[in-house]
Each structure stands twice: as structure tokens, then as C-alpha cells.
Backbone bond lengths (Angstrom), bond angles and torsions (degrees), N, CA, C in turn:
res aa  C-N    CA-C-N  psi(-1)  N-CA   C-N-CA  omega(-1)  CA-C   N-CA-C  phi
1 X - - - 1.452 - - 1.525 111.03 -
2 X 1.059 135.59 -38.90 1.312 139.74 -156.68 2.075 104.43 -92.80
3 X 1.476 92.36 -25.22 1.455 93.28 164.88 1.446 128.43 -78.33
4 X 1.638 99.17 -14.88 1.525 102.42 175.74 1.527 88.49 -98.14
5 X 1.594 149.22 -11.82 1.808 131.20 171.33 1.538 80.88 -69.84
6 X 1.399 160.09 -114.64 1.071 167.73 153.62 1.700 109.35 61.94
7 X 1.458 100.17 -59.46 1.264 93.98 179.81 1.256 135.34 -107.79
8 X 1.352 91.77 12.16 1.810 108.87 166.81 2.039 105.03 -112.91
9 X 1.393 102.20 41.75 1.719 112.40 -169.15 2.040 90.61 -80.79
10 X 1.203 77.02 130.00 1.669 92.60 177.52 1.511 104.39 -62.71
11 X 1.287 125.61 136.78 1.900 133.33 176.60 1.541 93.00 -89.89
12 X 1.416 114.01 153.61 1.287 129.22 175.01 1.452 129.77 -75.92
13 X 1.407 144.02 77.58 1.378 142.78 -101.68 1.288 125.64 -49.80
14 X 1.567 98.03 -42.97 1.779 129.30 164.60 1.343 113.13 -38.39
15 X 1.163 110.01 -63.13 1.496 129.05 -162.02 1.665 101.86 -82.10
16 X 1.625 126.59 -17.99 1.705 128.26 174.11 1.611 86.11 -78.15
17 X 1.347 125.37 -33.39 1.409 112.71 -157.47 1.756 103.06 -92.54
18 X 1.524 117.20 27.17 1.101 126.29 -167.38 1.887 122.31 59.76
19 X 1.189 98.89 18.02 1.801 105.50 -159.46 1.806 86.88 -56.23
20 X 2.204 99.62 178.07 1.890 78.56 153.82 1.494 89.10 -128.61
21 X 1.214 111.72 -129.71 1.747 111.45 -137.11 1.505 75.86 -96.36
22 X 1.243 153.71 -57.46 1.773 129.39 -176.10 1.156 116.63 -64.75
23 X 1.414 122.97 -15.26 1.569 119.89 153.15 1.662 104.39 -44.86
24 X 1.261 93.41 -70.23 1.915 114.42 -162.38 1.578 96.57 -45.56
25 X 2.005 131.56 -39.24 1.145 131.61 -169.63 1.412 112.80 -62.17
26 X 1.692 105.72 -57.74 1.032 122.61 -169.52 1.492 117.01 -67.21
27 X 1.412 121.93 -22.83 1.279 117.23 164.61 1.611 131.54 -81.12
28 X 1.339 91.35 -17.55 1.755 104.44 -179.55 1.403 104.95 -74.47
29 X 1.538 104.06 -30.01 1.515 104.01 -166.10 1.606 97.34 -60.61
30 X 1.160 112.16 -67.56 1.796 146.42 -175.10 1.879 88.94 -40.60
31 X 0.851 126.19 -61.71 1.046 124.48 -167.96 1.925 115.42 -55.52
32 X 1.478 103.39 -35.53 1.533 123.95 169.40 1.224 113.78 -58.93
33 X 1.432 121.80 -53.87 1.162 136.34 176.08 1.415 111.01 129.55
34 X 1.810 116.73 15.72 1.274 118.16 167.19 1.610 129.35 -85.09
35 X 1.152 105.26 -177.84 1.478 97.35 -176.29 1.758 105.17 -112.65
36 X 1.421 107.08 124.94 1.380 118.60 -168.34 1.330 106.94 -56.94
37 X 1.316 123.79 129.02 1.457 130.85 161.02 2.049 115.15 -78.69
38 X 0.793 110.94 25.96 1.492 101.29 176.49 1.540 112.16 -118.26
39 X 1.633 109.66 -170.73 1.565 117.57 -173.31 1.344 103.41 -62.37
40 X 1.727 113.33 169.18 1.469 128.66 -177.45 1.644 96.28 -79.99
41 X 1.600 142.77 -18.45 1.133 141.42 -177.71 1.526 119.50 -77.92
42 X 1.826 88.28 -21.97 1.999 103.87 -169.80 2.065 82.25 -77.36
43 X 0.994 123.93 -51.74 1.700 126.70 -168.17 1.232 95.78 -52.70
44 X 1.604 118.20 -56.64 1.343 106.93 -166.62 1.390 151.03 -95.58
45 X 2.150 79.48 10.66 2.078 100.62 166.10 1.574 93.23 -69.71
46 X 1.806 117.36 -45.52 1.509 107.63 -168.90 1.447 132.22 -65.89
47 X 1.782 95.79 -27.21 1.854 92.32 164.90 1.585 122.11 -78.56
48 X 1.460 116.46 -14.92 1.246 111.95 172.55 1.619 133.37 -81.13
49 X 1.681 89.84 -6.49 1.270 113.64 173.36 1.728 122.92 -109.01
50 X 1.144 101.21 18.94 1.799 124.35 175.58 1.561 96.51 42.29
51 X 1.787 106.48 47.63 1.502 92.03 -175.10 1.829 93.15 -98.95
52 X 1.384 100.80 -11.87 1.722 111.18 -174.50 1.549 108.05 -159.28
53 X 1.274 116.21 147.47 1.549 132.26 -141.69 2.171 81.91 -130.50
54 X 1.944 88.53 139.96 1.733 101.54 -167.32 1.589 68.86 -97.61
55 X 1.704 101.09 150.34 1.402 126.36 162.17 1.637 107.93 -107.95
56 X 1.296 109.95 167.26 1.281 101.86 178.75 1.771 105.80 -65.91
57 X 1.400 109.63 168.33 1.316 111.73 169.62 1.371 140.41 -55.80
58 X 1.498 138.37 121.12 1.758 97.54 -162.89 1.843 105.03 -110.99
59 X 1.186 102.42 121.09 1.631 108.43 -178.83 1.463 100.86 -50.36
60 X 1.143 102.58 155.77 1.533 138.03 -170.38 1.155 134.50 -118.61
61 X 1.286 105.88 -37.38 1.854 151.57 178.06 1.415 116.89 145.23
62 X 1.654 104.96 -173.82 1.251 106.77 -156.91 2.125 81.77 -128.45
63 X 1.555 108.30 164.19 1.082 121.16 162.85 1.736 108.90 -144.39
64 X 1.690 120.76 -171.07 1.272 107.71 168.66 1.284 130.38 -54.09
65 X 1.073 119.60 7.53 1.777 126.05 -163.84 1.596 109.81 -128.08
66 X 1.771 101.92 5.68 1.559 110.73 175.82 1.310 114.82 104.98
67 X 1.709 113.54 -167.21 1.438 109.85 167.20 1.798 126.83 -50.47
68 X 0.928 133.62 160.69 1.334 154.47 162.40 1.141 122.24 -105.38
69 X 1.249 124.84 78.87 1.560 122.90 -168.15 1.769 122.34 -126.09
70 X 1.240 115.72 164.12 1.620 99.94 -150.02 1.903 78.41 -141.03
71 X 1.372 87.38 114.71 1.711 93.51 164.06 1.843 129.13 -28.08
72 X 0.458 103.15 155.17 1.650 113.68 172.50 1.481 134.24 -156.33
73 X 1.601 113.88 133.36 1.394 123.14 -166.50 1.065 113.22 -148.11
74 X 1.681 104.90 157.55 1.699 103.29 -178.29 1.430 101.04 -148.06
75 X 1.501 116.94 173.73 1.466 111.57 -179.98 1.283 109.45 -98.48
76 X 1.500 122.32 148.57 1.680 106.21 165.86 1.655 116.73 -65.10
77 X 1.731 96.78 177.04 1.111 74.42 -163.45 1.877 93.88 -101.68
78 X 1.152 134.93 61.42 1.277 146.09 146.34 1.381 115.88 -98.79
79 X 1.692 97.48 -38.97 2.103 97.49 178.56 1.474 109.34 -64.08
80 X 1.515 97.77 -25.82 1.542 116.98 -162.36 1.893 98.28 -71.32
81 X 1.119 118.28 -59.58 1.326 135.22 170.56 1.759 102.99 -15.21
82 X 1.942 96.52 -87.43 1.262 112.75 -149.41 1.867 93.66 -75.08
83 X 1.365 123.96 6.91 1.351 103.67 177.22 1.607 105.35 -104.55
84 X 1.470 105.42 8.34 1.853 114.27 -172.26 1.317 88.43 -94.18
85 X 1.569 108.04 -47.79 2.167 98.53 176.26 1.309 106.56 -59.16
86 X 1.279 107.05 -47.55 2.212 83.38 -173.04 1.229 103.45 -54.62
87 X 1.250 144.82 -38.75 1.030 150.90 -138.36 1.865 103.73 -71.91
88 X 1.579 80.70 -62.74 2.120 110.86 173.00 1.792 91.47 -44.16
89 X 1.402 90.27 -34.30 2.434 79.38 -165.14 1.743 95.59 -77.44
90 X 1.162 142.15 -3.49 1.341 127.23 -129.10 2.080 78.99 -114.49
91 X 1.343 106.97 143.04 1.230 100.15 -175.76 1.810 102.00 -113.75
């Protein structure tokens, strides 16, 4: 039995969508509710890959040069789902 749980083992969503491991960072973070430390290209393999959804921007403050505002994102909650099962598989 456990050889047939084995081979139906859930993939980690990032990594089914071919992501690589700062994909996998940057989404775990986002998924926590942190704010990703990586490049604007690592955000935007994951929104092009509906692995994570852009929110509007959220101001911060303003200086002479205007608002100050810092992107924002979240996962749906299906990416959100199948990355809680890998999670359940993860020992």
C-alpha cells in the first residue's frame, strides 16, 4: 500500500510548474504572509504562472517624489491548497 501513496506523492506546486529553488523561496515566503526578498523576474515567473496573484500596491508613505509603495501578493487559495498537501507529505 504505501508503494502505491509513493507514487501518487503530491509535487510541490512551483517546482510541477518547473519553478527552481528561488521560485520555491519566494513563493513560500508569499504564501506565509511575508514579503519576498528576491528579483522583480523571480515575482514575475510566479504571476505568469498563476502560481501567485499581484495586489494592488500598498502605500507606505509619501516623500518629495510622491507615494512610497511596496508591491503586494498572495497565493490563491488552490496554489495555497496543493502546497499545504506537499507540505502534509513532507516528513
Amino acid at each position: 500500500m504505501s508503494e502505491i501513496m509513493n507514487e501518487a506523492a503530491v509535487r510541490h506546486p512551483v517546482r510541477e510548474g518547473g519553478g527552481s529553488a528561488n521560485h520555491v523561496k519566494a513563493f513560500e515566503a508569499i504564501a506565509i504572509g511575508l514579503t519576498p526578498r528576491c528579483q522583480p523576474a523571480t515575482l514575475s515567473w510566479l504571476v505568469e504562472h498563476g502560481l501567485v496573484e499581484r495586489l494592488p500596491d500598498k502605500t507606505i508613505g509619501r516623500d518629495r517624489f510622491g507615494a512610497i509603495a511596496i508591491p503586494q501578493y498572495h497565493v490563491p487559495l488552490l496554489m495555497h491548497k496543493l502546497w499545504c498537501d506537499w507540505c502534509a507529505e513532507q516528513d
